[in-house]
PASEZA-511573 format. One line per 10 residues: number of its first residue (from 1); for each residue x, y, z of C-alpha. Coordinates in steps of 0.02 Angstrom, whole numbers, plus 32768, in hexadecimal, padded with zeros to 4 digits. Layout:
N
NUM> X:Y:Z  ...
! end
This chain:
598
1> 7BB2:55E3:8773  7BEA:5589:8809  7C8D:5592:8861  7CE9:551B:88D7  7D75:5535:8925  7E0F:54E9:8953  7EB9:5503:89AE  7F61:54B8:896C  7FE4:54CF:8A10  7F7F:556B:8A31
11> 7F77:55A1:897E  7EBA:55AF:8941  7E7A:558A:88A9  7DC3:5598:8859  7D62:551A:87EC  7CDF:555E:8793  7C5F:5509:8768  7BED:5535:86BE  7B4B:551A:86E0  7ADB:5578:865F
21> 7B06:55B3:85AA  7B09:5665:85ED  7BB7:5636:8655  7C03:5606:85B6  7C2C:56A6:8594  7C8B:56D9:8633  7D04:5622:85F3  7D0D:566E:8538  7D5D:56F7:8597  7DCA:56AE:860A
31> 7E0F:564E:856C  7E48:56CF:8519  7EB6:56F5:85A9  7F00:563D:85B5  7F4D:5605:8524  7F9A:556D:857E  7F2E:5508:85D0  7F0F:5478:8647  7EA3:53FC:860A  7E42:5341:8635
41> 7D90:52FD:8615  7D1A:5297:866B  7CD5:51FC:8628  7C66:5187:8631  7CE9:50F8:8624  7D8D:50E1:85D3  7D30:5092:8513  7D53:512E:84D0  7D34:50C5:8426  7C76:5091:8450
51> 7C4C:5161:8432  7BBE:5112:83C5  7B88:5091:8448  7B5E:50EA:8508  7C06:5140:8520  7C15:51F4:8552  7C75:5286:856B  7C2A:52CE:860B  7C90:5371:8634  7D25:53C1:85EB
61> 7D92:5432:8667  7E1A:54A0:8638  7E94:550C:86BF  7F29:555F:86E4  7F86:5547:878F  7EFB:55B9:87F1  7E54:55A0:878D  7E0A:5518:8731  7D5A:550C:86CA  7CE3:5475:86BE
71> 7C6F:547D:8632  7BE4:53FF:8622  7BE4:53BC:8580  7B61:5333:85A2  7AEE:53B3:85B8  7B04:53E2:84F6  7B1A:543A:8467  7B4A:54F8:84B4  7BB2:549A:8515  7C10:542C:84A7
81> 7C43:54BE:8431  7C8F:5517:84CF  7CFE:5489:84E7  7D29:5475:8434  7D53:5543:8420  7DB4:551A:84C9  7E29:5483:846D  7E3D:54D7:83DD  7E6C:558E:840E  7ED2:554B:8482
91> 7F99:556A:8455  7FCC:54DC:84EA  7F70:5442:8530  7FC5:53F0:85DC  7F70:536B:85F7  7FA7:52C6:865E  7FA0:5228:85F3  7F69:52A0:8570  7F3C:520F:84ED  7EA4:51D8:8540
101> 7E58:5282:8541  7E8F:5290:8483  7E1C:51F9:845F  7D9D:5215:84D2  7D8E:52C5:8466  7D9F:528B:83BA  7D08:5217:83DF  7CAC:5292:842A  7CC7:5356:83E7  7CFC:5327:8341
111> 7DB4:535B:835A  7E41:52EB:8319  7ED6:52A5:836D  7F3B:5304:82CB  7EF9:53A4:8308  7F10:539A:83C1  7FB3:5340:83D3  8014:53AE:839B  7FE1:5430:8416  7FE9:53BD:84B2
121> 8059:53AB:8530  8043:52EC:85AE  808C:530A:8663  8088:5252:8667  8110:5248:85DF  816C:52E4:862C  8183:529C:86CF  81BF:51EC:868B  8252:525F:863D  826B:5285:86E3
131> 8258:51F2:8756  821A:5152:86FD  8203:50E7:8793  815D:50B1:87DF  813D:50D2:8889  815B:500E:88C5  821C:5043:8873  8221:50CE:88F1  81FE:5152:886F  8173:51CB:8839
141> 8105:516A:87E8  80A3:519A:873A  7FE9:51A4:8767  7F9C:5252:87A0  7FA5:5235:8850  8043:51E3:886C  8088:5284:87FD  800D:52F3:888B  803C:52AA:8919  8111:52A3:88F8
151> 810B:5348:889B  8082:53B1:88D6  802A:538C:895B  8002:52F3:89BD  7F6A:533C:8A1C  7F31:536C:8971  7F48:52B0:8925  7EE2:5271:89BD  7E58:52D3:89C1  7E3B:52FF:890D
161> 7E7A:5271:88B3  7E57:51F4:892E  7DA5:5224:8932  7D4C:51D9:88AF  7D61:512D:8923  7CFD:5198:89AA  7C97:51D9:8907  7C71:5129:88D0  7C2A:5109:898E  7BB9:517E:8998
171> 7B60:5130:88F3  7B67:5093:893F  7BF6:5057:88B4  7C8B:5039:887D  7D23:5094:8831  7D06:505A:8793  7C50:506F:8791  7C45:511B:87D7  7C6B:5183:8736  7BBE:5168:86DC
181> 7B49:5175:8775  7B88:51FF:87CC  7B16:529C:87B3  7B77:5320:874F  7B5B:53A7:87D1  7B89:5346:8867  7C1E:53B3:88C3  7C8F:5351:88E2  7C92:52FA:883B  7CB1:53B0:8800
191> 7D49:53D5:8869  7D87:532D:883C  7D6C:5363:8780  7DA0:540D:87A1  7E44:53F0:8804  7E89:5399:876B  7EB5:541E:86F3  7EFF:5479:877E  7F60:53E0:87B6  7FA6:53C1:8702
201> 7FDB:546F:86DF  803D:5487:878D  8084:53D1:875F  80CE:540F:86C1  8128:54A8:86F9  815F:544A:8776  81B0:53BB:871B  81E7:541A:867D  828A:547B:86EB  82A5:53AE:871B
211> 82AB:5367:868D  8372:534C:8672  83DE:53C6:85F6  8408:533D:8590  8371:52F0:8572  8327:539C:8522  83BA:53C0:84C8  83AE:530E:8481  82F7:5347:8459  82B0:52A9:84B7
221> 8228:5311:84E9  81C8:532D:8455  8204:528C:8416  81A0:522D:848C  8109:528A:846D  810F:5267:83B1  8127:51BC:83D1  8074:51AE:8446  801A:5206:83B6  8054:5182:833E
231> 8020:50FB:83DD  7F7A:5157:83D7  7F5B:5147:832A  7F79:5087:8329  7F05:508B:83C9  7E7C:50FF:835B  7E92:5078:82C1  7E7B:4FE1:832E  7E80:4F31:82F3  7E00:4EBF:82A4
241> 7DAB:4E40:8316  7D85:4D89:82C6  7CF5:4D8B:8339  7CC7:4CDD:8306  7D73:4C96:8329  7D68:4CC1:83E4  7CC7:4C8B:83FC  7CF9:4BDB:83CC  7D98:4BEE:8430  7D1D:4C27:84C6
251> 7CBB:4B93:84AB  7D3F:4B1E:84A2  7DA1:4B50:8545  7D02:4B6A:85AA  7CD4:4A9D:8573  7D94:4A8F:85A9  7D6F:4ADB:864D  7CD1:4A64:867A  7D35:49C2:8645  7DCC:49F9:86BF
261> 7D59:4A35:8734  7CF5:4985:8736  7DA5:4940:8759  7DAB:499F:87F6  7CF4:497A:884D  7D2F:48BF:8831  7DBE:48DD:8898  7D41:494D:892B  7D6C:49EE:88EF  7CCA:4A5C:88C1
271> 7D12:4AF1:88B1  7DCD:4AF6:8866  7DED:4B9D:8886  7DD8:4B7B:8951  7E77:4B76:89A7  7E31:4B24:8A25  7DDD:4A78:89C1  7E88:4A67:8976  7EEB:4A47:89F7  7E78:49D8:8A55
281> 7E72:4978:89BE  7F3A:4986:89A9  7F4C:4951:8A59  7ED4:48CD:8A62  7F30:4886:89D1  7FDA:4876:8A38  8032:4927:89DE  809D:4973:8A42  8068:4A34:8A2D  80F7:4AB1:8A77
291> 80FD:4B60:8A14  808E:4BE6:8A6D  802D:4C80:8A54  805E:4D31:8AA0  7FE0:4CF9:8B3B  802B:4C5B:8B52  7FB0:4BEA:8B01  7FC9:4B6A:8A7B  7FFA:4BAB:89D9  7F8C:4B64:8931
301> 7FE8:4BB3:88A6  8021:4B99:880D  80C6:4B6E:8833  808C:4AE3:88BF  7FFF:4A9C:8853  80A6:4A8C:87D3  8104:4A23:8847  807F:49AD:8858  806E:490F:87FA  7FAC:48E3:881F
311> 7F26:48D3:879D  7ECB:4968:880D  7F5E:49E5:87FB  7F4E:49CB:8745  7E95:49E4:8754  7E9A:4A98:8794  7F3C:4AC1:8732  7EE1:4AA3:86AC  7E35:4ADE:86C7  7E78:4B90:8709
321> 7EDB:4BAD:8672  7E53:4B8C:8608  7DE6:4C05:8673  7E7A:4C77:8660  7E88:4C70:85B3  7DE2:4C83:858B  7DC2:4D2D:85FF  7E7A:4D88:85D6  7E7D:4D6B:851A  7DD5:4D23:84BE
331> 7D51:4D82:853E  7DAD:4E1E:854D  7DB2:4E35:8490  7CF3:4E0C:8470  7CD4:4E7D:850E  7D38:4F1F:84A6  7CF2:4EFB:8412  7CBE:4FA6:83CC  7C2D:4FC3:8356  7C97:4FA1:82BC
341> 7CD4:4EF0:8305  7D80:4F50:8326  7DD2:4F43:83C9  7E5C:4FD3:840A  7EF9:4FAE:8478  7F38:501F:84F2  7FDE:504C:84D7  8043:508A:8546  80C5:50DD:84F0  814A:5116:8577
351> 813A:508A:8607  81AC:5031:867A  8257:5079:86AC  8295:5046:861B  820A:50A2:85B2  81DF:4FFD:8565  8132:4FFD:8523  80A9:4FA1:855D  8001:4F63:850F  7F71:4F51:857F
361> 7EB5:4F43:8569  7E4F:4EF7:84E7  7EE2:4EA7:8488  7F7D:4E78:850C  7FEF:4E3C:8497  8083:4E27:8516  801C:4DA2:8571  800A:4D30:84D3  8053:4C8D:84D3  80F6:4CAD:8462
371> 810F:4C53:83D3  8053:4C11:83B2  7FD2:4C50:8355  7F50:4C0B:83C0  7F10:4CBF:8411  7F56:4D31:836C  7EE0:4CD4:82E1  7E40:4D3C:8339  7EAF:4DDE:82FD  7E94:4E1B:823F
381> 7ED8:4E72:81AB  7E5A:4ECD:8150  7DD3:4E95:80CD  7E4D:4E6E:803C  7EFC:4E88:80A4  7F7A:4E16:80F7  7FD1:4E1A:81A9  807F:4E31:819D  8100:4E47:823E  81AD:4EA6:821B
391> 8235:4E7E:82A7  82D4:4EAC:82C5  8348:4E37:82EB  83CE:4E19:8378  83A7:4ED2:83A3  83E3:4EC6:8450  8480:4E59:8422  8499:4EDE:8386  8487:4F6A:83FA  84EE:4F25:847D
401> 857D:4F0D:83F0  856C:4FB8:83BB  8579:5012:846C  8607:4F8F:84A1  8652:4F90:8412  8696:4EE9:842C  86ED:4E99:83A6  86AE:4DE9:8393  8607:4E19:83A7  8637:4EBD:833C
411> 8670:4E2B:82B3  85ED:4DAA:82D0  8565:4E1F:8291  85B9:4E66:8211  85D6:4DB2:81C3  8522:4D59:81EC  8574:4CF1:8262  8515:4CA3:82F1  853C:4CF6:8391  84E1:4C85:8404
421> 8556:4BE3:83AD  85D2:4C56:83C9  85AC:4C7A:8484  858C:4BA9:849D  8631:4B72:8441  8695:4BE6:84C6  863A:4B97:8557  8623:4AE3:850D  8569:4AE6:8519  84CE:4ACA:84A9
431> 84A7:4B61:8459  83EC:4B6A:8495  8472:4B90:8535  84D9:4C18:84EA  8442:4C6B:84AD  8410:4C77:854D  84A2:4CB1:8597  84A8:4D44:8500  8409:4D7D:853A  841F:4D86:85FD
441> 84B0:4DE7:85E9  8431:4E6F:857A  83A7:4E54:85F1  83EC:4E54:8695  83FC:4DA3:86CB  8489:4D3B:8735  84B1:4C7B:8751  8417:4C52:87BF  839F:4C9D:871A  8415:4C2D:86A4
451> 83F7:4B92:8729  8333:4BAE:8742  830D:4BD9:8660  8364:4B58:8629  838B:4AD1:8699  8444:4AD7:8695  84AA:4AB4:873C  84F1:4B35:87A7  85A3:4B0D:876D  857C:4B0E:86AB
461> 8511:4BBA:86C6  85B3:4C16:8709  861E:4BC6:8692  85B9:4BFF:85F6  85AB:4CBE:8639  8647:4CBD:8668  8666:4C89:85B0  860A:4D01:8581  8659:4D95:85DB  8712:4D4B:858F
471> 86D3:4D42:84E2  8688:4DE2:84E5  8701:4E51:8562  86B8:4EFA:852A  8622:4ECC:855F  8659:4EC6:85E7  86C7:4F83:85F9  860A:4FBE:85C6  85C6:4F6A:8641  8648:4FBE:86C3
481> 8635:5068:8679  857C:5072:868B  8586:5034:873E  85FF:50AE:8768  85AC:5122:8729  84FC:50EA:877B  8575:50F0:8836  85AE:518D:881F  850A:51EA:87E3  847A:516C:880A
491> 8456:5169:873C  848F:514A:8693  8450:5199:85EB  8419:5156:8554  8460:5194:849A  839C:51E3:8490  83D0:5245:852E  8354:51D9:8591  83A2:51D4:865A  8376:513F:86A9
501> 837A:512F:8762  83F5:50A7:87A7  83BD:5068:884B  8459:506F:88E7  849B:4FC2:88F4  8462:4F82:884A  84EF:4FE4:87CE  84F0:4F44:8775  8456:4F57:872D  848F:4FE8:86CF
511> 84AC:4F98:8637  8403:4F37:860F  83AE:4FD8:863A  8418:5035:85BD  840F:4FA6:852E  8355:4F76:8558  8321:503F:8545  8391:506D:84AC  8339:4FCA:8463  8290:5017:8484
521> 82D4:50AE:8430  8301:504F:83A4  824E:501D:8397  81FA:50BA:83BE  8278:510E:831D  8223:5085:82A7  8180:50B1:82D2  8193:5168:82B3  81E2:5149:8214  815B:5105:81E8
531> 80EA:5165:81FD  8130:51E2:81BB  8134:5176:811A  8071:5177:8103  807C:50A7:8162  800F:50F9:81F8  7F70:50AD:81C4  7FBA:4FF7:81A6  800B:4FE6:824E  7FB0:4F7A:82C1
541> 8031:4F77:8360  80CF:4F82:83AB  8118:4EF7:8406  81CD:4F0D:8453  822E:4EE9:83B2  8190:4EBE:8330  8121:4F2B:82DA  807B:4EDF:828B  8028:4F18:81FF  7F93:4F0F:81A0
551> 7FDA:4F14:80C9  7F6D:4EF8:8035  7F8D:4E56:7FFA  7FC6:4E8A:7F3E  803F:4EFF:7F88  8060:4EB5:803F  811D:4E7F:7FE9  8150:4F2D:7FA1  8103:4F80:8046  8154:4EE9:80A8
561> 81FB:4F25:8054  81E9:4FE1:806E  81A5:4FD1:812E  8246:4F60:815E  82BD:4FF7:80EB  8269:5079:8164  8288:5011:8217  8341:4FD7:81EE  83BC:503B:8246  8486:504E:8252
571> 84B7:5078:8302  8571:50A5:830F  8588:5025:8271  8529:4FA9:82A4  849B:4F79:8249  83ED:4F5D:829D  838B:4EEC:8216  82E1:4EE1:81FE  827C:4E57:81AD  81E0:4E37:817F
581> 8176:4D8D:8179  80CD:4DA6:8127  8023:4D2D:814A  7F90:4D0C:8111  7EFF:4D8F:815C  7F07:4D5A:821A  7F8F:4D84:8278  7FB4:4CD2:82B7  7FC7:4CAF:8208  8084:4CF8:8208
591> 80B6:4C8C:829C  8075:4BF5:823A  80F0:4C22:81A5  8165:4B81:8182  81F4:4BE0:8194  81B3:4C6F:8223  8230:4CB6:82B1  819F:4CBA:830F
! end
């Protein structure tokens, strides 16, 4: 057995280190001691899903707040059923983004997100219940060492969970490239590894007296951690890859690329990602260039290359989105193709200070182009099934109505009338303008948003919010009491019992952080009510106000019907509807629908 040692602000704490199958004893016993443990793994990258194709779990480590235990499950079979008897005697699991190592073990001892989650505790969720904001808001943060450094320790975020940069140097590599290579015995990759359990059980028992009164009375807490089991099963389930599909779509935009490209070398420019070519060329051309980088040099963005009306500005416009396009949706797909043709989104379940979910990875659906089908048609149903997306609509507006209260909206919704005609008759506008006036109230925008979406003068944006606000007066006493509220204790709550942090000087935003995370909420109900209907293994993904799924096409309209029953919901009398378009099998099938919302 080996031991390292460590001091946290002059506490010490020991890693040991199994090294033979005659230590695993001495951890058998210590387990039966420790009922609630720390816990993490190390990988050999984040493809939890390519188990079958290189990936591997390298070292399991379990702790309290003074000792910790790395066992090296590459080195096999002894090893691996240590960790496994670890997992599943264990009463507690603290780990920090705890769905990651849920995967990671599911692929690789056998043990199944059912049986672990419900033993699991994620620090990362915990401390978004008690400060949401990322460090660049002047907050916490949610990764591991933002949470060590604020919480715990910043020495100990430096030199332990900075280290795997210095880790990566000594191999002569990168960040990213370090967790395969580095040999399993190497000590600092073992403090690094061993730190970790340690870390995320002193994080816990720190945050847990944090977390706010309400927001465990509400019973937010376990809440949120059903929800990122249902987020990991839709991760586990993945979604079908039309392999084929983005190939050609590959092909195409690459052939795209060469012709734009060809554009540009006949105006001098090689190279249409150089800066430097561009505005020679732009210059010697007579274009007056003014907007400036950080170190003062000309600035060859998107935004200038916009305000430029020259066949070479087109050129690279073009060329770079199709280079773009190619690399974030069509080439990232292929690239996480698992061994089934599957690919599996990362979903983070509890993001932003809003807690609005994100998707990231393989499939990021909040970067598609909305409203086209162009990047969703590589995204299938199953073998004999059909896509079909269930939205709610107006949730914002609808939620908005019920928390204000506010009796034309109150009576617009109850009688299918059109709000944003409503909003544009008051203000004499189009209603493409009322609509957007609606939705900058809900999401936080003033006059100068109004002027720059949707081309409307200064004068005409004031007049229509100011419309609004008349039309609408208890939106507006909302409004007031959530910014007084936000003044006088720097947050407001949510009906969930979620406290969101109000930043000094911006009370105003009160509101759209209060609509746009009881909206998420809204969301987040839908999708445990459906699961725990049995429509787990049809979901496909979130997305803000949509949920797809993957129905069998001779009962995709009875399951249609029963999945949009489950996600309705009456707040305070106000019904949030859900409805439900269904396609043919790819997903960019329902946005081609003649009459689609998308």
């Amino acid at each position: 057995m080996k031991h390292l040692h460590y001091k946290i602000k002059h506490q010490q704490v020991r890693i040991n280190v199994v090294e033979t199958t005659d230590d695993i004893r001495e951890f058998d016993r210590w387990l039966g001691k420790n009922p609630v443990l720390g816990f993490d793994t190390e990988t050999t990258g984040l493809n939890w899903w390519d188990w079958d194709r290189g990936f591997r779990l390298r070292l399991a480590q379990f702790g309290n707040g003074s000792e910790s235990y790395v066992i090296p499950v590459e080195l096999g079979e002894p090893y691996r059923r240590a960790a496994q008897r670890a997992l599943l005697g264990a009463g507690t699991l603290i780990a920090h983004n705890a769905i990651f190592d849920q995967h990671v073990i599911e692929a690789s001892l056998g043990i199944p997100l059912e049986v672990l989650a419900p033993k699991t505790i994620c620090t990362k969720i915990t401390a978004h219940l008690v400060d949401p904001r990322g460090v660049k808001e002047k907050g916490p943060g949610l990764k591991l060492e933002e949470l060590t450094k604020h919480y715990i320790d910043p020495v100990v975020a430096e030199e332990v969970k900075g280290s795997m940069v210095l880790l990566a140097r000594k191999y002569k590599t990168t960040k990213h490239k370090i967790w395969p290579i580095v040999e399993l015995f190497d000590e600092d990759f073992l403090l690094y590894a061993g730190m970790d359990p340690i870390l995320a059980y002193r994080l816990f028992h720190i945050l847990w007296p944090l977390v706010p009164a309400r927001t465990k009375r509400r019973g937010l807490f376990s809440w949120e951690h059903r929800l990122n089991h249902v987020t990991g099963l839709i991760e586990r389930t993945g979604y079908l890859l039309d392999s084929d599909y983005a190939e050609a779509r590959l092909a195409e935009l690459a052939a795209e690329y060469e012709r734009w490209e060809q554009v540009a070398n006949r105006y001098g420019v090689e190279n249409i990602n150089s800066t430097a070519q561009l505005v020679d060329a732009f210059l010697g051309f007579g274009i007056r260039l003014t907007k400036k980088t950080a170190k003062g040099n000309l600035a060859m963005d998107d935004d200038v290359l916009n305000g430029i009306d020259h066949p070479l500005a087109e050129a690279v416009i073009k060329a770079r989105r199709a280079r773009k396009w190619s690399a974030t949706w069509f080439q990232r797909a292929l690239d996480g193709r698992d061994s089934r043709g599957r690919v599996h989104a990362s979903i983070n379940s509890i993001q932003a200070r809003t807690a609005r979910m994100s998707i990231t990875g393989s499939v990021p659906a909040q970067t598609f182009p909305a409203g086209d089908g162009y990047v969703r048609h590589m995204f299938l149903a199953e073998e004999g099934h059909v896509s079909v997306s269930i939205d709610f609509g107006n949730m914002e507006l609808r939620d908005l109505a019920a928390f204000s209260q506010d009796p034309t909206m109150l009576h617009a919704f109850a009688n299918g009338l059109d709000l944003h005609q409503i909003t544009a008759d008051a203000a004499g506008v189009p209603r493409k303008v009322g609509k957007g006036a609606n939705f900058l109230t809900v999401f936080g925008g003033g006059w100068r948003a109004m002027v720059e979406q949707f081309g409307v003068d200064e004068e005409t944006a004031k007049r229509t919010l100011s419309a609004f606000a008349d039309t609408y007066p208890r939106v507006g006493v909302l409004a007031k009491q959530l910014a007084d509220e936000a003044r006088r204790t720097g947050f407001v709550y949510t009906p969930t019992g979620r406290r969101l942090p109000v930043d000094r000087g911006r009370a105003y935003a009160a509101l759209n952080y209060f609509i746009q995370s009881g909206s998420r909420d809204i969301t987040a109900r839908a999708l445990l009510r459906l699961a725990d209907a049995g429509f787990a293994p049809y979901m496909r993904l979130p997305i803000h106000d949509e949920i797809l799924f993957s129905f069998p096409r001779d009962a995709a309209a009875e399951l249609t019907r029963e999945a949009a029953r489950l996600m309705e919901f009456t707040i305070r009398g106000v019904l949030i509807p859900a409805e439900g378009e269904i396609g043919d099998r790819s997903w960019g099938s329902v946005l081609e629908l003649e009459e689609s919302k998308h």
